[in-house]
C-alpha positions in Angstrom: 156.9 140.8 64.9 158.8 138.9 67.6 162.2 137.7 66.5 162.3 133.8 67.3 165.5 134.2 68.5 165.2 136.8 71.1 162.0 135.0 72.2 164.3 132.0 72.5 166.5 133.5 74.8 163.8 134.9 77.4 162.7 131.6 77.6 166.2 129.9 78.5 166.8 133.5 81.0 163.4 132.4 82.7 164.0 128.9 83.0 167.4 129.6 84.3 165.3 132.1 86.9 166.1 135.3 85.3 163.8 137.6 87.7 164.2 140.5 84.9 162.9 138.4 81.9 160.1 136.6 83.7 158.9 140.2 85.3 159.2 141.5 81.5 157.2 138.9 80.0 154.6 138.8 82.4 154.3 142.4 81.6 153.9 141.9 77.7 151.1 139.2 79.0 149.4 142.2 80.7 149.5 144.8 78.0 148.3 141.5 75.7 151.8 142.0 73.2 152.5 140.2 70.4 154.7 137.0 71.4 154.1 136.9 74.6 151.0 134.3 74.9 154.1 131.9 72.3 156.6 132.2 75.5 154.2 131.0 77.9 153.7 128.0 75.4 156.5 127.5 75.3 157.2 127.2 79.0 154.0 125.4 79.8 156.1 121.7 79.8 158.4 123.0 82.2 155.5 123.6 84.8 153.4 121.9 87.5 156.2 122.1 89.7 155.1 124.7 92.1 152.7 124.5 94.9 150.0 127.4 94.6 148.8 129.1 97.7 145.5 132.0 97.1 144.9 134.4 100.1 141.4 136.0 99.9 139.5 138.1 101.8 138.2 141.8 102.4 140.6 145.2 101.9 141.9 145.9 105.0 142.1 141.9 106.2 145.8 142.3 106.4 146.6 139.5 103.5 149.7 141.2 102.1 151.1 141.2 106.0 150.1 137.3 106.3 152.0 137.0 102.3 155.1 138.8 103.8 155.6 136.5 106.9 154.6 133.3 104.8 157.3 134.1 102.5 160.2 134.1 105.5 158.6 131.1 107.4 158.8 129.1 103.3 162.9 131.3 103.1 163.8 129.8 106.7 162.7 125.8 105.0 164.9 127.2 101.7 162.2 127.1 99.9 162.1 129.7 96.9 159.0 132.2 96.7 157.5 133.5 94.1 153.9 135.7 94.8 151.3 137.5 92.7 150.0 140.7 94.4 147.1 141.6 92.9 145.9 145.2 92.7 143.9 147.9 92.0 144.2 150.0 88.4 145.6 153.5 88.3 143.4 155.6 86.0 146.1 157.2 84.8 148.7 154.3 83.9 147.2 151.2 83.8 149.1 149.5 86.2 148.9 148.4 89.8 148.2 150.8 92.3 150.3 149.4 95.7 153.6 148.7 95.0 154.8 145.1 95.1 158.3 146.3 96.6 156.4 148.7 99.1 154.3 146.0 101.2 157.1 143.3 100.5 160.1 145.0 101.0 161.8 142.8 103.7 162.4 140.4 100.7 163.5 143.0 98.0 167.0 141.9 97.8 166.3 138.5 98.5 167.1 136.3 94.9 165.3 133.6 95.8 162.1 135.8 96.6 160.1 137.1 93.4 157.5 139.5 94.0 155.1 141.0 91.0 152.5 143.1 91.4 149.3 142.6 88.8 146.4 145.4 87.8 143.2 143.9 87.8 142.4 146.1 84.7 138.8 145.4 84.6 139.0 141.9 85.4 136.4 140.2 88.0 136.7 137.6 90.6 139.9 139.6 92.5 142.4 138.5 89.6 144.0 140.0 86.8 143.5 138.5 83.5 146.6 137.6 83.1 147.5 135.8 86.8 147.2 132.2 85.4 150.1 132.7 83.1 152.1 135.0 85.0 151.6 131.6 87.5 153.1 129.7 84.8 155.8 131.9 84.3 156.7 132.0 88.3 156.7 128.0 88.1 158.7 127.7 85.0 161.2 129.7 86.8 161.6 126.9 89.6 159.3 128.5 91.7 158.6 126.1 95.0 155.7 127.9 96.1 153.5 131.1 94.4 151.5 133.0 96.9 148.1 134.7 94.9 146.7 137.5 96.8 143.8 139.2 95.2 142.5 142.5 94.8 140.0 141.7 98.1 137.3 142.7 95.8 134.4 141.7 97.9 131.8 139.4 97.1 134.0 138.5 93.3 136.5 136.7 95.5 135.8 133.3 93.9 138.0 133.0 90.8 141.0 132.2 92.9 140.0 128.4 93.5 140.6 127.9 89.8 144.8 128.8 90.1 145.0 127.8 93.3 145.6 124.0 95.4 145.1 125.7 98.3 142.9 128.8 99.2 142.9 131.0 102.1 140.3 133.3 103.7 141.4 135.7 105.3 139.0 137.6 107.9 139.0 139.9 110.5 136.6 140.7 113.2 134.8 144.2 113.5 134.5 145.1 109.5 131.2 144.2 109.5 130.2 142.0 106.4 132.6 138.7 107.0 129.6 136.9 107.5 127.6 138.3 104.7 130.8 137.5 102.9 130.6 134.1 103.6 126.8 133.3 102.9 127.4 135.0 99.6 129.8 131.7 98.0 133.1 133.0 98.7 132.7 130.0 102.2 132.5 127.1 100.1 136.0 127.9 97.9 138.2 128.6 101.2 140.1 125.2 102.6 141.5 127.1 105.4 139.9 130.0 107.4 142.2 132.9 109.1 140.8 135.3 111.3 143.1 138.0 111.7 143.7 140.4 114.4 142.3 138.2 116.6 142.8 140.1 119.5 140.0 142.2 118.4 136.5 142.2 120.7 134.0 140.0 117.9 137.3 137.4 117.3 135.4 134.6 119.3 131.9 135.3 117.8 133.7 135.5 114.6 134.8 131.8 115.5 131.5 130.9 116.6 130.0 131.7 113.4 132.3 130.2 111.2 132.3 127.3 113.4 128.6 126.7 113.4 128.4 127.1 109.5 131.0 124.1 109.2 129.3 121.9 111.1 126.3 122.1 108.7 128.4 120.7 106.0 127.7 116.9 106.2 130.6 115.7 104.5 133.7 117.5 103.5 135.7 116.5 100.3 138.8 114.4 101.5 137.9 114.7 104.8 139.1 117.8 105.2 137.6 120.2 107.6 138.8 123.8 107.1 140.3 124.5 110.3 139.7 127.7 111.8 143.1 129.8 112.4 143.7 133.1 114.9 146.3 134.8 114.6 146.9 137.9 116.8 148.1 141.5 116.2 151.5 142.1 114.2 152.6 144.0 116.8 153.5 140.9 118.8 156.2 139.9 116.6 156.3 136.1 118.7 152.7 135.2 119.0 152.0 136.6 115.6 155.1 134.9 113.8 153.9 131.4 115.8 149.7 132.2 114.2 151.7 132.2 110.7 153.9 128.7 111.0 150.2 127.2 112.1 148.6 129.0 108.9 151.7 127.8 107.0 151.6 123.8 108.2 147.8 123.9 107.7 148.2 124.8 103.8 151.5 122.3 103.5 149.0 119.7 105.1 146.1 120.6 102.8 148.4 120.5 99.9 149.1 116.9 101.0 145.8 116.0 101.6 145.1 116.7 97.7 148.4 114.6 96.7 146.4 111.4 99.0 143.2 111.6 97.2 141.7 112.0 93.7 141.2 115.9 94.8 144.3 117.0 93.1 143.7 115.7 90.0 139.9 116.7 89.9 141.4 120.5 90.7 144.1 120.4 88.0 141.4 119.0 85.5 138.8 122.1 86.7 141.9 124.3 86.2 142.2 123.2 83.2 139.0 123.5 81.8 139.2 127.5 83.2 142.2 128.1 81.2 140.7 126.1 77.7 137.8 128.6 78.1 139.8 131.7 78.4 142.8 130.8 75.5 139.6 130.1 73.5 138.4 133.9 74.1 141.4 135.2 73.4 141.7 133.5 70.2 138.4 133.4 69.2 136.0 136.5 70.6 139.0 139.3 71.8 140.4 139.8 68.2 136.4 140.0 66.8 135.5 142.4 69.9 138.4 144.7 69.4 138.2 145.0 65.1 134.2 146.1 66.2 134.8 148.7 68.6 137.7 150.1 66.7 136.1 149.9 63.3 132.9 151.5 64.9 130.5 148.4 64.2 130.0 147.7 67.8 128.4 151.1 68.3 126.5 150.7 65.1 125.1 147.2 65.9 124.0 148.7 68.9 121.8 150.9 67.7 120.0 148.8 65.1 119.3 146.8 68.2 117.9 149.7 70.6 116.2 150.0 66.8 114.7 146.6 66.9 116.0 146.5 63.3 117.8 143.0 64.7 118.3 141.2 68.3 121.8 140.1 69.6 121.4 136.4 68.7 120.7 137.4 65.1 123.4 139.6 65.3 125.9 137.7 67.0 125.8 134.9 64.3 126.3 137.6 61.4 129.6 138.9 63.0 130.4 134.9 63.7 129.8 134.1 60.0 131.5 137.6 59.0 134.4 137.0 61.2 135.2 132.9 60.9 137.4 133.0 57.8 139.1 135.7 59.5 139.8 133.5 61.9 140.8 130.2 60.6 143.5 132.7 58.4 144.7 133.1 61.9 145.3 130.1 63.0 147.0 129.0 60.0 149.6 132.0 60.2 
C-alpha cells in the first residue's frame, strides 16, 4: 500500500520538476506498481501544456541523432526538453536496451533537458505501454516540448500519431524497404518527411518517390502538405545543424497549423479516445488476465477449447460473469 502522504510529495517534487521523482514514477508506471497509475491522476490537470513531437522511422534512420540536435536547437530558444527514447527489452532485466544517457549525452548535465529511456516490453506499434503517461508526467513537470522516438519497429510504427501533434518520418536512402515502408500505412500518419543522410546515391529518387506519392493525395487535412526535408551527413556539423533548424521550424509550423484549424482538437479527442480504451484494459481485462494465468485457468480453458468442450465466446462470457463482482469490489475500494 502506498502511503498518501509520500505519494503527495512525489507529486509536488514532479510539478516543481523534480527530474529524480518524475524518472521514479514513470518507472513504477512501467513495472505497473501499486500507486503509481493514482499519481498520474493526479497530475493529469496540470497537463496539456507541452507540445509533443514523435520521430519514426527504420533502425538505423539515425532518429536519436536528429532527437539530440533538436533538443539544442529547442535549449538555444530556452525552451525546456523533455524526450522519450523508446527501446528494445533486455532479456535479462526488463529494461531498455540503449542507454538514454549514452545516445544523449551532450545534454546529461543539462537541468532543463530530461531524457528517459522506455522498454517496449512486448508492446506493438514502436511504443512502450507506458509512453502516454510517462508523457503526462514530462508535461506535468513543465515540459515545453517532449520528443517520442520509438523503437523503429518496422511496419508497427503507427501508434505514435495517437501521443503525438506532430509526427516525423524519418528515412534514409539505401536500406532498402522505405518505400515498402510507406505503402504499408506508416505514410499516411507522418506530417513531415526527413530523409536522412541525404548525401547518400538513392537521396533524390528517394525524393522522387515520396514526392510522386503526395501528389496523389487530393486534398490534405488543413492544407498541409508534408514537406519533404534533406538533411546531410552528421559529419558536416554546419550543413547538418542548418537540415535540423528546417526540420525544427517545419514541426513548430505544423504545430501551429493545428492551433488554426479544428485539427487540434480532432487529435486531442482521438487521443483521448486511445487512452479511455487502454485505462479501461487495465482496469477491466489486465487484473482478469493475470489472476487466469497465475491461478492456472488460462492454460486449462485452453485446452477444453483445443477439446471442443467450449469456444472462446462461450468462454469469454463465463470468466466475464465469474470475474464482474470482482471487479465492481474494485472499483469501490
Amino acid at each position: 500500500m502506498v502511503n498518501p502522504l509520500d505519494a503527495t510529495d512525489v507529486i509536488l517534487k514532479i510539478l516543481a520538476g523534480e527530474v529524480r521523482a518524475a524518472s521514479r514514477l514513470i518507472r513504477n508506471l512501467e513495472d505497473k506498481l501499486p500507486g503509481a497509475k493514482a499519481s498520474v491522476m493526479a497530475l493529469f490537470p496540470h497537463t496539456g501544456r507541452a507540445r509533443i513531437v514523435g520521430l519514426t522511422g527504420a533502425p538505423g534512420a539515425g532518429k536519436s541523432t536528429l532527437v539530440d540536435r533538436m533538443i539544442s536547437v529547442s535549449r538555444k530558444q530556452s525552451k525546456t526538453v523533455g524526450v522519450l527514447a523508446v527501446d528494445p527489452t533486455s532479456p535479462f532485466t526488463g529494461g531498455a536496451i540503449l542507454g538514454d544517457r549514452v545516445r544523449m549525452k551532450s545534454h546529461g548535465e543539462d537541468p532543463d533537458v530530461f531524457v528517459r529511456s522506455l522498454a517496449t516490453r512486448g508492446a506493438l506499434g514502436g511504443l512502450s505501454a507506458a509512453v502516454g503517461d510517462a508523457v503526462h508526467v514530462m508535461d506535468a513537470m513543465g515540459k515545453d516540448l517532449i520528443l517520442v522516438e520509438t523503437v523503429g519497429a518496422g511496419q508497427q510504427e503507427v501508434d505514435i500519431i495517437n501521443h503525438s501533434h506532430t509526427v516525423i518520418l524519418v528515412l534514409t536512402p539505401g536500406m532498402g524497404d522505405e518505400i515498402q515502408a510507406i505503402k504499408a500505412g506508416v505514410m499516411e500518419i507522418a506530417d513531415i518527411f526527413v530523409i536522412n543522410k541525404a548525401d547518400r546515391e538513392g537521396a533524390g529518387r528517394l525524393e522522387n518517390e515520396l514526392t510522386s506519392m503526395l501528389n496523389m493525395v487530393s486534398e490534405f487535412p488543413g492544407h498541409w502538405r508534408p514537406p519533404i526535408i534533406k538533411i546531410g551527413n552528421a559529419g558536416d556539423e554546419e550543413a547538418f545543424a542548418r537540415g535540423v533548424e528546417n526540420l525544427a521550424g517545419a514541426a513548430e509550423q505544423h504545430f501551429q497549423m493545428l492551433l488554426n484549424t479544428k485539427l487540434m482538437d480532432e487529435r486531442m479527442q482521438r487521443k483521448a479516445k486511445m487512452e479511455l480504451r487502454e485505462a479501461l484494459h487495465h482496469i477491466l481485462l489486465d487484473p482478469v488476465l493475470n489472476d487466469l494465468a497465475e491461478s492456472g485457468e488460462m492454460e486449462r480453458i485452453a485446452i477444453r477449447i483445443m477439446k471442443k468442450e467450449t469456444d472462446p465466446h462461450r468462454a469469454s462470457r463465463e470468466i466475464t460473469r465469474k470475474y464482474l463482482d470482482n471487479i465492481q469490489a474494485s472499483l469501490r475500494s
